[in-house]
N, C-alpha and C positions, 0 to 999 in steps of 0.2 A: 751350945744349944742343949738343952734337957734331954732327957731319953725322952719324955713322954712327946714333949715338942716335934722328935725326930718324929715318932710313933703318928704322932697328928699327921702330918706332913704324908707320908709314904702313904696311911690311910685314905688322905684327901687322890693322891694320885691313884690309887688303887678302884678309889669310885669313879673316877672320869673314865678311868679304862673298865671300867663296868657299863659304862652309860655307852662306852662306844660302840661293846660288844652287844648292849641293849640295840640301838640304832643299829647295828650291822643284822642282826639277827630280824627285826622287823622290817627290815626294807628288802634283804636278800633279795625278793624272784625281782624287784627290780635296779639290781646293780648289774654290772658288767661282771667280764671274769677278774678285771684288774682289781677292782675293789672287794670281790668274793674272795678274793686272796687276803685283803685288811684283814675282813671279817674273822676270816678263818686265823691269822693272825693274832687277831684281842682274844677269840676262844680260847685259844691256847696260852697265851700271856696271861688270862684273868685263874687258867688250871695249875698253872705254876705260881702262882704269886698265890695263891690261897696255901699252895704244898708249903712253899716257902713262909708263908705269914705263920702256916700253924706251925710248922717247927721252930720258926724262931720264939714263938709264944709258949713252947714249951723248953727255951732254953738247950734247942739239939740243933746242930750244926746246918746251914741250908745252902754253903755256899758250892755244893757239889752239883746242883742244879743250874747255876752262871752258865754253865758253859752249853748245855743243853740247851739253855733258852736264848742263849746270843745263834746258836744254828739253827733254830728254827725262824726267829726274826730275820738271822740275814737271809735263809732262802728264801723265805715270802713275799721278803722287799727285792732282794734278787730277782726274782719271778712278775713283778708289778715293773719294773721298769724295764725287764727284758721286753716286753708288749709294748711297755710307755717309748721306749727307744728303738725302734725295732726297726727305723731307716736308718741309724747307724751300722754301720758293717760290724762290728765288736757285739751287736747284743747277740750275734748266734752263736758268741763263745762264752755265753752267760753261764748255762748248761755246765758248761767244763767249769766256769772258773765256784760254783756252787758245790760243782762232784769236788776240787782240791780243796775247798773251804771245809767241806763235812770229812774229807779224808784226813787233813790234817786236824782236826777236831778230834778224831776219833783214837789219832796216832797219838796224839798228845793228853790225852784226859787220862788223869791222874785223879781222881776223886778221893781228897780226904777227908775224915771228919775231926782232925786234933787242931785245926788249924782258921784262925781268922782272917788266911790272906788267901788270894785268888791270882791265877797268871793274867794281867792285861794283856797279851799279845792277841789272843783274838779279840778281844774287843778293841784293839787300835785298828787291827787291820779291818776288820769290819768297817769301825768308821770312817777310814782313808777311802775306802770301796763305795761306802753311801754318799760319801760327801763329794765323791769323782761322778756318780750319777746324778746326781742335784746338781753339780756345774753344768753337766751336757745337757741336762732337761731345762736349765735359765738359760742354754747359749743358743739351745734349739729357739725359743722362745725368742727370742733376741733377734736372732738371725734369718727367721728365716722368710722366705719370700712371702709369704699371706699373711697379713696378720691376725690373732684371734683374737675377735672382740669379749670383753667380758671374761676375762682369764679364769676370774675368781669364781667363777662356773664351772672350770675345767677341777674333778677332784682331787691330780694329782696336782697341781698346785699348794695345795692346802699339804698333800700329805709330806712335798716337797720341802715346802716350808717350815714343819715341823723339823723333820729329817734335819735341817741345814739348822737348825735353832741346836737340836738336841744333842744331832754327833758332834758340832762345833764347841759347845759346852763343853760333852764329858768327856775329850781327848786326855784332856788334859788329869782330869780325874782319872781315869783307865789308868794313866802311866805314874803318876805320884800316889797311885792308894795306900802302896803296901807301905812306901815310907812313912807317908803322914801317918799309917796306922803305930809302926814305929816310936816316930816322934810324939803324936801326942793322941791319945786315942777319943781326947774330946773334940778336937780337930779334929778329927777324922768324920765323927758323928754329924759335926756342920757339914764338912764337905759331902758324906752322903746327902744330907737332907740340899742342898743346892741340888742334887744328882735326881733325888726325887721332884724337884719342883719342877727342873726340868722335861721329867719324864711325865707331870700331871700337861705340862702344857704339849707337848710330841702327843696327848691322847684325845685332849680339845681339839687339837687341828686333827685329828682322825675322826673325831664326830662330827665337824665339818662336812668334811672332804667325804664323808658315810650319808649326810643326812642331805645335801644338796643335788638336784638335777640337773646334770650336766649339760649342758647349750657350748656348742661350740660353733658361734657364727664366725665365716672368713668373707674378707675381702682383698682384694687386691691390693699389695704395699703402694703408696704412693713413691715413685722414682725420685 
């Protein structure tokens, strides 16, 4: 794929995650806190992705920012499902398992600027963490005794299903970047640009899951 192609691609996803944070921003006084946590999430995704756009656009290093912006993501998704799951007995060890995510973050950042490659390990462990929450919130779903009419009502559905689309994609990408960067650097360039498409569609289901009013009608499972 072309640089300029890539360049389309990341920009196309960079507007979604603008429109989200448009939607999060005008709806705010009537969201929940779970979704006030999105919000504040795209806020800060849309102040890093500008930092990052403009350094790249002047040719200076911006991958020192990765690792800051995967701790901020995972604790705000951390924090939306601590609530989202919070009749599980494991969400009040959410808290802790957020403090060893940002501590080993902190123990381990290394921030260079001679360098095109990046550690994957938090971002694997991050998404083995999002993608173990999205199981529990489809099994809650699944299993449990009332059911909820109209899911697609319920926001985190929407932001669930992003989640399961996006970390399930870029696992894979996290752990082969630095080789393919290696092997061929114009494969590399497609695989980012997959990473981005990815990431434009993780922003649609946030403008979703930002822009709908939540109905959560129950009734009784049938035996």
């Amino acid at each position: 794929m072309p640089v300029s192609a890539l360049i389309y691609v990341a920009d196309a996803s960079t507007v979604v995650l603008c429109l989200a944070g448009l939607i999060g921003v005008v709806r705010f006084r009537r969201l929940g806190l779970t979704m006030r946590y999105l919000v504040v999430l795209t806020l800060l995704a849309i102040v890093i992705t500008a930092i990052t756009t403009a350094l790249q656009r002047q040719h200076r290093p911006n991958l020192f920012l990765f690792p800051i912006d995967t701790a901020i993501e995972f604790t705000l998704l951390a924090l939306m499902y601590r609530r989202t799951l919070r009749e599980y007995a494991f969400s009040r060890y959410i808290p802790a398992l957020i403090g060893v995510f940002l501590l080993g973050t902190a123990v381990t950042y290394r921030p260079r600027l001679d360098t095109a490659e990046f550690s994957p390990v938090q971002h694997f462990i991050e998404g083995v963490v999002m993608l173990a929450f999205v199981f529990f919130f489809f099994r809650r779903e699944v299993l449990r005794q009332v059911v909820t009419e109209r899911l697609e009502r319920d926001p985190m559905f929407w932001v669930s299903t992003g989640v399961l689309l996006y970390f399930s994609g870029n696992l894979l990408i996290f752990l082969t970047s630095n080789l393919v960067l290696r092997y061929s650097p114009a494969i590399s360039r497609n695989v980012w640009a997959v990473h981005a498409m990815l990431y434009a569609f993780l922003n649609v289901f946030y403008c979703v899951a930002l822009s709908i009013a939540p109905r959560r009608t129950t009734a009784a499972a049938s035996a």
